[in-house]
C-alpha positions as a printed NumPy array, in Angstrom:
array([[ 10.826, -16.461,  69.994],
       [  9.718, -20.016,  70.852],
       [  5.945, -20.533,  70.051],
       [  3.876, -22.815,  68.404],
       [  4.237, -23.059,  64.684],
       [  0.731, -21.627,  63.639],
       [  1.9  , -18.146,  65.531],
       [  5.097, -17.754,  63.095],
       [  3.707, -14.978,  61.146],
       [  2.164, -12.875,  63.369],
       [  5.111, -12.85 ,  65.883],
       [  7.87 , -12.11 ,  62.439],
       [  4.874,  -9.09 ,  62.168],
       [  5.196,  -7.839,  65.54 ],
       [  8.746,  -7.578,  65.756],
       [ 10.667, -10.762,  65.935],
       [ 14.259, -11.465,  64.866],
       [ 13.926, -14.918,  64.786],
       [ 11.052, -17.801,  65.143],
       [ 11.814, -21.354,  66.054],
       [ 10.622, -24.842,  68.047],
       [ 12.772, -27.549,  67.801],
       [ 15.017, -27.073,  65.324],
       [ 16.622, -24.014,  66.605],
       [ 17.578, -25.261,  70.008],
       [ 20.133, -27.49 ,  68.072],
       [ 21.725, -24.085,  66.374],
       [ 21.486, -22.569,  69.935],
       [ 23.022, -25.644,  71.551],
       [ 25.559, -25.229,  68.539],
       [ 26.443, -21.839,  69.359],
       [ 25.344, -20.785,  66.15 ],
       [ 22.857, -18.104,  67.535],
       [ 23.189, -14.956,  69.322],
       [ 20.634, -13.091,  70.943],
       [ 19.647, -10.635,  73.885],
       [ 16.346, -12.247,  74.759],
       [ 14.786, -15.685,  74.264],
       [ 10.672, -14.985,  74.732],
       [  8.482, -18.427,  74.748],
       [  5.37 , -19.787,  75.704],
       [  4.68 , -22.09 ,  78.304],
       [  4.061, -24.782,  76.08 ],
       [  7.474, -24.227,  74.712],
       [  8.871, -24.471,  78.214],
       [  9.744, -28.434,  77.81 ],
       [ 11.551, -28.363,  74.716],
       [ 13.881, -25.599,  75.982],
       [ 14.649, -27.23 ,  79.602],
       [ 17.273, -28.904,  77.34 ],
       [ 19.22 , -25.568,  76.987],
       [ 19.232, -24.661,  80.776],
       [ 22.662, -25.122,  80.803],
       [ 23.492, -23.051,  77.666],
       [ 21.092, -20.145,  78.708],
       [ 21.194, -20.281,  82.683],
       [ 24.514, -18.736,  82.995],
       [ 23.539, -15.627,  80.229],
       [ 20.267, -15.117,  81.74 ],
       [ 18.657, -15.893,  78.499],
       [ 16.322, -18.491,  79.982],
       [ 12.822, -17.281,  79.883],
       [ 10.983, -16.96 ,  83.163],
       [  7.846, -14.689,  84.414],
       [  9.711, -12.242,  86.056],
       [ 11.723, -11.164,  83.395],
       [  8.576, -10.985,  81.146],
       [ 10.159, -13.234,  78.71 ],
       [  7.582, -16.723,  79.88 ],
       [  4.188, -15.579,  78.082],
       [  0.845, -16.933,  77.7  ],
       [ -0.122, -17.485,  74.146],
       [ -2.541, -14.689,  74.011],
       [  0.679, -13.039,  75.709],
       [  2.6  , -13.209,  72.914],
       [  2.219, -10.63 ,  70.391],
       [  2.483,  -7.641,  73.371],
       [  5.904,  -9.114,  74.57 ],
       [  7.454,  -9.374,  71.428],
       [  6.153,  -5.881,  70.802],
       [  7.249,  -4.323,  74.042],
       [ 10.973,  -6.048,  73.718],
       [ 11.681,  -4.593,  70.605]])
């Protein structure tokens, strides 16, 4: 999950595997990290363009349709409902 910083404890509560920002896109880049979903907020959105390469061709880049681009208040629910 990519979300502010201040969220961290109430997304690890709801279900998540892993939290990050910016210092997990290097480990992603990296190849250091696997996963089955990437969920983020909007505001994340800018930081992670940088991985469109990496996660484009998975279909690990979050977008609306998938469910997997949330709005903050968002969150919680998505994380929930993807575990």
């Amino acid at each position: 999950v990519f979300a502010d910083l201040e969220m961290q404890e109430k997304v690890m509560e709801a279900g998540a595997d892993i939290f990050g920002s910016s210092d997990l896109i290097k480990q992603i880049i990296d190849g250091k990290i696997e996963f089955d979903k990437l969920i983020a907020t909007q505001e994340q959105m800018n930081q992670l363009k940088s991985l469109a390469r990496v996660l484009g061709p998975k279909g690990l880049m979050p977008n609306v349709k998938s469910g997997t681009l949330v709005k903050p208040d968002e969150l919680l629910e998505a994380v929930k409902i993807s575990k």
